[in-house]
Every structure is written in C-alpha cells, then in structure tokens.
C-alpha positions in Angstrom: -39.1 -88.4 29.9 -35.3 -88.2 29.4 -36.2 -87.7 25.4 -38.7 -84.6 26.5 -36.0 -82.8 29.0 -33.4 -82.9 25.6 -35.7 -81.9 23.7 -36.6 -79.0 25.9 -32.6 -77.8 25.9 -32.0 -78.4 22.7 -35.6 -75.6 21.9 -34.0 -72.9 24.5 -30.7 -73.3 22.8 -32.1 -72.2 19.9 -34.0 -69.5 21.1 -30.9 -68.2 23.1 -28.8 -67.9 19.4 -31.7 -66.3 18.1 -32.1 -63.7 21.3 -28.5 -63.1 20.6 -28.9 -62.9 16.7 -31.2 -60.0 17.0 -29.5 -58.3 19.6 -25.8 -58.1 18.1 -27.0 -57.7 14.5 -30.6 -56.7 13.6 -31.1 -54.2 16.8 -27.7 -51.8 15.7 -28.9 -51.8 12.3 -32.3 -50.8 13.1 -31.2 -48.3 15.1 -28.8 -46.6 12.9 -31.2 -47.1 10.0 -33.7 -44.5 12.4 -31.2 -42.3 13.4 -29.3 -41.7 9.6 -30.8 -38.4 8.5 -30.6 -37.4 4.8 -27.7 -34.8 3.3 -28.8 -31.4 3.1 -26.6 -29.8 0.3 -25.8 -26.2 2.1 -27.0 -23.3 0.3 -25.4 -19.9 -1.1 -22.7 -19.2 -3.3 -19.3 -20.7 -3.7 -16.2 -18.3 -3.2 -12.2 -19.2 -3.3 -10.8 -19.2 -0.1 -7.8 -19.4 1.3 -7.0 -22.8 2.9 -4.3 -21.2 5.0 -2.3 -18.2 5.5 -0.6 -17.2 1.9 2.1 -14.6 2.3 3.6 -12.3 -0.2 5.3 -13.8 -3.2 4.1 -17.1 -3.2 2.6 -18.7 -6.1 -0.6 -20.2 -6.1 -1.5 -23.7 -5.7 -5.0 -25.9 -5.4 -3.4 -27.1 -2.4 -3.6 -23.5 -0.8 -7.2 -22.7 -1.6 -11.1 -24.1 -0.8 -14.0 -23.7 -1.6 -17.0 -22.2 0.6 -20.5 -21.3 0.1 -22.0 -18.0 1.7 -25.0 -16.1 1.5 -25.5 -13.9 -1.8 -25.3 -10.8 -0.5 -22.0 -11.8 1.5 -19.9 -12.5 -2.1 -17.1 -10.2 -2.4 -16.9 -8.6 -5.9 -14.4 -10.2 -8.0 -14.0 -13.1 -5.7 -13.5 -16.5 -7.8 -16.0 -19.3 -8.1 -13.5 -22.0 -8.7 -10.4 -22.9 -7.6 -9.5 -23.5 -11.4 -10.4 -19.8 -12.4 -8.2 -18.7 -9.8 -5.4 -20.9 -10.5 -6.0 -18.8 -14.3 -5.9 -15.2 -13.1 -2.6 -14.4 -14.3 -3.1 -14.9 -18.5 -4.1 -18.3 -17.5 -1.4 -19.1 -15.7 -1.1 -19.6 -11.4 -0.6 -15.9 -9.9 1.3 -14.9 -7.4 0.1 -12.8 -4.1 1.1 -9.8 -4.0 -1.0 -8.6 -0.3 -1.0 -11.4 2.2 -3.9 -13.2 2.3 -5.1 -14.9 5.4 -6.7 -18.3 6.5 -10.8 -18.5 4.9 -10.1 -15.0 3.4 -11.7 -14.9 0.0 -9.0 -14.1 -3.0 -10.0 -11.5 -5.1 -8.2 -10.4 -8.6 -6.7 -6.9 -6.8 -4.4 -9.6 -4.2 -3.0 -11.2 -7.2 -0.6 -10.3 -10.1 -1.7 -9.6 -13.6 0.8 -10.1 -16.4 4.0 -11.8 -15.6 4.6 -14.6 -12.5 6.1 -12.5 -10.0 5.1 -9.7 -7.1 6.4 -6.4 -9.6 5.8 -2.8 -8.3 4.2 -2.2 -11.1 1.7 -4.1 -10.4 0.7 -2.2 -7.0 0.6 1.1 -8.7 -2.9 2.2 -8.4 -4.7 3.8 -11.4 -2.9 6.9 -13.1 -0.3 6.6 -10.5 3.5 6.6 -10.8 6.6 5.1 -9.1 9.7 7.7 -8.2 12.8 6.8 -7.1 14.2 8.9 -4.7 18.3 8.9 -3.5 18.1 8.9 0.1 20.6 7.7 3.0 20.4 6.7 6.8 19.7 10.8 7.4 16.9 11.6 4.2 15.5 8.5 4.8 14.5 8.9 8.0 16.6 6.3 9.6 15.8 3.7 7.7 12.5 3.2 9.4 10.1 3.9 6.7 9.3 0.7 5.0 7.2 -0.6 2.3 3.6 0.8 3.1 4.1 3.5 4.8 3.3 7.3 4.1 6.1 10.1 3.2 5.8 13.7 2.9 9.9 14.6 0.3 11.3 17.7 1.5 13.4 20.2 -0.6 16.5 22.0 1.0 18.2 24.2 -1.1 21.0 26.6 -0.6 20.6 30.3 -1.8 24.0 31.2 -1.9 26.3 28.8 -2.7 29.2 31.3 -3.5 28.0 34.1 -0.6 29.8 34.8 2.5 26.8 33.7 4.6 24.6 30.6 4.2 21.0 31.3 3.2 18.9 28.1 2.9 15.3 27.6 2.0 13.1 24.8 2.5 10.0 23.0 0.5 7.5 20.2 0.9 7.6 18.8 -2.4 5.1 15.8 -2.1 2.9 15.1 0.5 1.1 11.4 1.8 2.9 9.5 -1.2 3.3 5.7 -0.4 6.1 4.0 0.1 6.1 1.2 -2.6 9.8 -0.3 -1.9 13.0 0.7 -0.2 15.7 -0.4 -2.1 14.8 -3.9 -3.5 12.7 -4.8 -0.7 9.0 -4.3 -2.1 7.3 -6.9 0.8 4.6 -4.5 2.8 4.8 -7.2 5.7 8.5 -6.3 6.1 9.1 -5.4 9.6 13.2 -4.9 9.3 14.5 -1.5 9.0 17.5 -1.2 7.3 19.9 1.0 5.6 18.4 2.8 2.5 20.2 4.4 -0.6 16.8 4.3 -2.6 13.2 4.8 -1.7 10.7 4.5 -4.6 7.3 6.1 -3.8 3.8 6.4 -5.7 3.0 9.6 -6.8 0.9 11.7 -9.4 2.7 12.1 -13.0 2.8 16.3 -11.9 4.1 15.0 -8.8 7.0 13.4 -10.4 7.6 16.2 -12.5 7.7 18.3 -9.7 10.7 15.5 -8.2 12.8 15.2 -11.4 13.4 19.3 -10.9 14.1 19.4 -7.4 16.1 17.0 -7.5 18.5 18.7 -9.0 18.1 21.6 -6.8 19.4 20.8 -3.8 18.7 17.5 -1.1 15.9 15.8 -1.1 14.6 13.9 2.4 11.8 11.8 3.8 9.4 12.7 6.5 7.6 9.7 7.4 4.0 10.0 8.9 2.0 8.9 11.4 -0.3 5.7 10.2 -4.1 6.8 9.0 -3.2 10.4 8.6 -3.7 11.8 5.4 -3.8 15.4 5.6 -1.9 17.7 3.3 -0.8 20.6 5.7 -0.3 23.7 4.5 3.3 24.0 4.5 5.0 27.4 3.3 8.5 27.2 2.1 10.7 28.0 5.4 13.5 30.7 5.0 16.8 30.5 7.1 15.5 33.5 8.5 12.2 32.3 9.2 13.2 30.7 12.1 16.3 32.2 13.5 14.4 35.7 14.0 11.1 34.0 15.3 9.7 33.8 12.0 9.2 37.8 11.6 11.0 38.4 8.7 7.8 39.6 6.2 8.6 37.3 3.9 5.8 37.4 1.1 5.4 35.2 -2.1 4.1 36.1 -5.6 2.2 33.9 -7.9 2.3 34.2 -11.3 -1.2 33.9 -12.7 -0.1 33.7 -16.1 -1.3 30.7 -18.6 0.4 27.4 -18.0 1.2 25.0 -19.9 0.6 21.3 -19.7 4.1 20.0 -18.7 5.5 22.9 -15.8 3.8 25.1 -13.7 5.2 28.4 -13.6 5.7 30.5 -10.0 7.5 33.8 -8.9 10.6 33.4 -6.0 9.3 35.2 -2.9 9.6 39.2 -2.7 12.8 40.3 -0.6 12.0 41.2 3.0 11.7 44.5 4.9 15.5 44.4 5.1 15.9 43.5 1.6 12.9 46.2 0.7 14.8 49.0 2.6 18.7 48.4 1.2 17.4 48.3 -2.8 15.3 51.6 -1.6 18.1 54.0 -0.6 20.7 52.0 -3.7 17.5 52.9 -5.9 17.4 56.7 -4.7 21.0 57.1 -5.2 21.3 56.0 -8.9 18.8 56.6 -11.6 15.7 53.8 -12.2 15.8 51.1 -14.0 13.7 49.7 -16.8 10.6 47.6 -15.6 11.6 44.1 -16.3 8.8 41.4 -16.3 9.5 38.4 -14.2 11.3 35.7 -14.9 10.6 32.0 -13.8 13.0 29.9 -11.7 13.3 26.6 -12.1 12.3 25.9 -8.5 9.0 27.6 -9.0 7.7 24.4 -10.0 7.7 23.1 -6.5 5.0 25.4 -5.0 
C-alpha cells in the first residue's frame, strides 16, 4: 500500500514538470511561430533623402542622407538613386548645398554645387544670366533690408546741370525684378540679418548689364526693393524735376530713334524740350537766321530706355 501511494506522487510529479515544461517553453514558441508573418519587401523606387535638415553650405555626408522608396510617378527628376551617387555629384567628389534642404526632402542635382567644394554665386546664376555688382550704401540700398533672395528694381538719378544755376534732375528705372544674389559677402538666401551694405550683386541679362556699366557712370544708382511674388515690369517713364513739382504737366515728350542697332548698345534720342523750352528757342529762332538741320546725335544715357 505504502509502495502504491509513492508511486502515485512520484507519477504526478512528473506530470506536473511536464505541465510546466509545455507551458513556459513549447506554448510561447508555438505561439510566436503562428503569429511571425513573412517580410514584404516595400515597393517603388528608391530616392536620396535627406535624413535631417541640411542648411546652406554644408558638405555632404552619408550620415545626412536615406534612402526611401516611392511610387514611380512620385520620383522627382534628377533625384539620386544612391546615397553613393550623391555623395559624387560634384566631379565625384561630396557637394555642398547651396538651397536648404529639409528633413525627407529628396536632393536633386540643382540644390547642389557643380565644379568646386563650396556654395559660389556662380553657381546660382540661372541659364544665360549674369551677376552685377552694384555700389550702394544704407540710403541706395534701401536700408540694408534687401537681402539675398529678394527682388530689386536699380534706379538712375542723374543731374542735368551740373554747372547751371538751377538743379535739373532726371530719373530712370534701369532694371526691373533682378534678384538679389548676395549683399556684400553674404550670399546665404536663409539670411534673416539686415545689415549695412556697400555692395549688392544682382542677376541680370548680359543687355541688362550693359545697360548698368553706362549708368553707372552717369549719375547714382539705387535699390527699390519689391514686394515678394511680384513680378511685374511697370511701365516707368523717366521722371523730370519738373514732372512732379508742376503736377506732372510739363508736355514732356520722348523720341526714339528707329535707326539700325547694333549688337552691343542700343541707340535712343534725349526727350524733346517742353512747351516752355518749345516757346524760348521759337522767338531766339525768329530773331536770328536758321540754322542748318543737324541729325541727332546719341547720348550716352540713351542706352537706359
């Protein structure tokens, strides 16, 4: 009997390791073995990214950039595959960002600089566009507050008669919407400090910068910065000293010459006199005998019409 009743205990402790066998080990495994799904490798294209924000100047490193997949007809054009090709956008070597590029934002070859290893304006000049320097100070250069970016109109303000007893000025919009590629030495278009400005270099056409390297030596040249978006060339006469001290009225009209022009100036006609002008060279013609006809000449401001 007392063999039987050990036997008995010594069977349910058995039974009670393997209970507990199975349900701290087989069970989990079991379990998790149902539960594991297989890896389903996502589907589109791979892009660059950036891995965080990447502002302007810095160099590139792997440690900066991922790699994403998204849908075909999501790929930007020009955006990098690898991380590797993109670490070989400049000649093969790591390029530097010259727009700031934000966090998952795909890089893309027009964000990056070319030939060399550092942000140039040179390298932000768009397509059969040129960079001007222009002498400004806190007054032409409207304070200070136009900054790397930005849009200019370059006004001309010339003085008529520099030896006269009375001051005659005239004014003319040179350039109008050209971009504002660095102030000074400060190129950065995230720069938010205004500061004092003796140079402003701007992007402009090659006849535009013609038209700059003559007035330039005609008289002041300033900055009118404008409003952000806008776009619009006005249609801005040249303004007279006259124009608006008698309410604009003075008649003032200006002749074109429609002659052939050459490739590197364009040739205009100063305004005609006004009706006061008109009437005094009337009565000094009557009283002595008339002249010879004498073609026009050009001015050397004509080339800022």
């Amino acid at each position: 009997m007392r063999l039987v009743t050990i036997a008995s205990l010594g069977a349910s402790a058995v039974l009670g390791l393997g209970a507990l066998f199975v349900a701290k080990i087989a069970l989990p495994n079991a379990a998790s073995a149902k539960g594991a799904q297989p890896r389903v490798e996502q589907a589109g294209q791979p892009i660059v990214v950036a891995s965080r924000a990447i502002k302007y100047g810095e160099k590139l490193e792997a440690g900066m950039l991922t790699v994403i997949k998204v849908p075909q007809n999501a790929v930007p054009a020009g955006s990098y595959a690898t991380v590797d090709l993109a670490l070989q956008a400049d000649h093969g070597a790591p390029p530097v960002v010259l727009t700031p590029i934000a966090q998952r934002e795909a890089l893309l070859p027009a964000k990056l600089s070319g030939p060399g290893a550092r942000p140039t304006v040179a390298a932000e000049l768009e397509e059969g566009k040129r960079a001007y320097a222009v002498k400004v100070d806190d007054a032409t250069g409207v304070g200070g507050h136009a900054l790397p970016g930005d849009r200019v109109d370059v006004v001309l303000m010339r003085d008529l008669t520099p030896d006269g007893p009375t001051r005659n000025f005239i004014s003319y919009v040179v350039v109008q919407n050209a971009r504002v590629l660095g102030i000074d030495l400060n190129a950065d278009p995230t720069s938010d400090k205004p500061a004092s400005p003796n140079t402003a270099t701007i992007e402009v056409s090659v006849e535009d910068s013609q038209k700059l390297s003559i007035a330039s030596t005609l008289g002041t040249l300033s900055l009118a910065l404008r409003r952000n978006g806008e776009a619009a060339v006005a249609a801005a006469r040249p303004m007279r000293t006259a124009d608006f001290l008698s309410g604009g009225q003075t008649g003032a009209v200006r002749t074109v010459y429609r002659g052939p022009v050459r490739s590197y100036g364009i040739l205009i006609v100063e305004g005609a006199p006004s009706k006061r002008e008109r009437g005094a060279s009337s009565r000094k013609a009557s009283a002595s005998p008339a002249p010879k006809p004498v073609l026009p000449q050009a001015n050397a401001a004509d080339a800022l019409s």
